[in-house]
Phi, psi and omega in degrees: 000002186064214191250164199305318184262122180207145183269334191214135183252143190220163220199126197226083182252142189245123186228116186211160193273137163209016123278026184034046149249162206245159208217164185233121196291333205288325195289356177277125141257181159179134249236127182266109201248151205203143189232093171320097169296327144267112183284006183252352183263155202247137155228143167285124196252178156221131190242088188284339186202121164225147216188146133335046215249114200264186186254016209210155149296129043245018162051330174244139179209125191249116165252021178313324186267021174241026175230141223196108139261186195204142168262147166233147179254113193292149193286335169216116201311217181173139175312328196246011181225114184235338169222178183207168184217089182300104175242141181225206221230138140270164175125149120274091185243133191240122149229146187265193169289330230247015175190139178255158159220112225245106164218126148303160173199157156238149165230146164237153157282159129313356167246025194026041159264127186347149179235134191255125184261012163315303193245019162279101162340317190271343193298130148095334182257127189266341163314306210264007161256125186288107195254135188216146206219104199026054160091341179266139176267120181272333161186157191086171199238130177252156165319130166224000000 
């Protein structure tokens, strides 16, 4: 995520089964909180690399183009959460124990000026990232 002060916040979120139950990818979001130091500047998302990886063939599978973030801006902030940055999944992809699924990501303001990530909810905590499963949250924690 880089240092408390940044133009870009990067981001590597991991998602793996650990209840030997089988999961349908498309229904996974999973949710980044943020704090707009300027509400008048604009951010830019990137998704640099996102993929499958399994323990079994075909051990790779690259979904970038079956993966989409979003800034949502909330509807009821928090000092430390005024947005969030949704990412989901198209496809048909099923997961198990026998695959993680591994996406790098960036966030910018569009004038690339700083984010100060001290009082951004999710900065520094793998908690605090919310993970939700057909709308219901299955781990990590959201703001309130």
């Amino acid at each position: 995520t880089g240092g408390t002060t940044t133009n870009t916040i990067c981001s590597t979120f991991k998602v793996q089964v650990t209840d030997g139950n089988t999961y349908d990818l498309s229904k996974v979001t999973i949710r980044y909180y943020f704090t707009a130091e300027d509400s008048s500047v604009g951010q830019s998302t990137w998704i640099d690399n996102a993929a499958i990886q399994y323990s079994k063939s075909p051990w790779y599978v690259n979904i970038n183009s079956n993966s989409a973030w979003k800034i949502v801006k909330m509807s009821e902030t928090t000092s430390t959460a005024s947005h969030y940055l949704e990412l989901s999944f198209s496809g048909d992809y099923s997961l198990d124990t026998t695959a993680k699924v591994e996406v790098a990501t960036r966030l910018a303001n569009t004038n690339w000026s700083n984010f100060d990530q001290s009082n951004d909810f999710s900065y520094n905590d793998a908690n605090h990232v919310a993970v939700f499963y057909d709308g219901v949250l299955v781990s990590g924690v959201a703001p309130q």
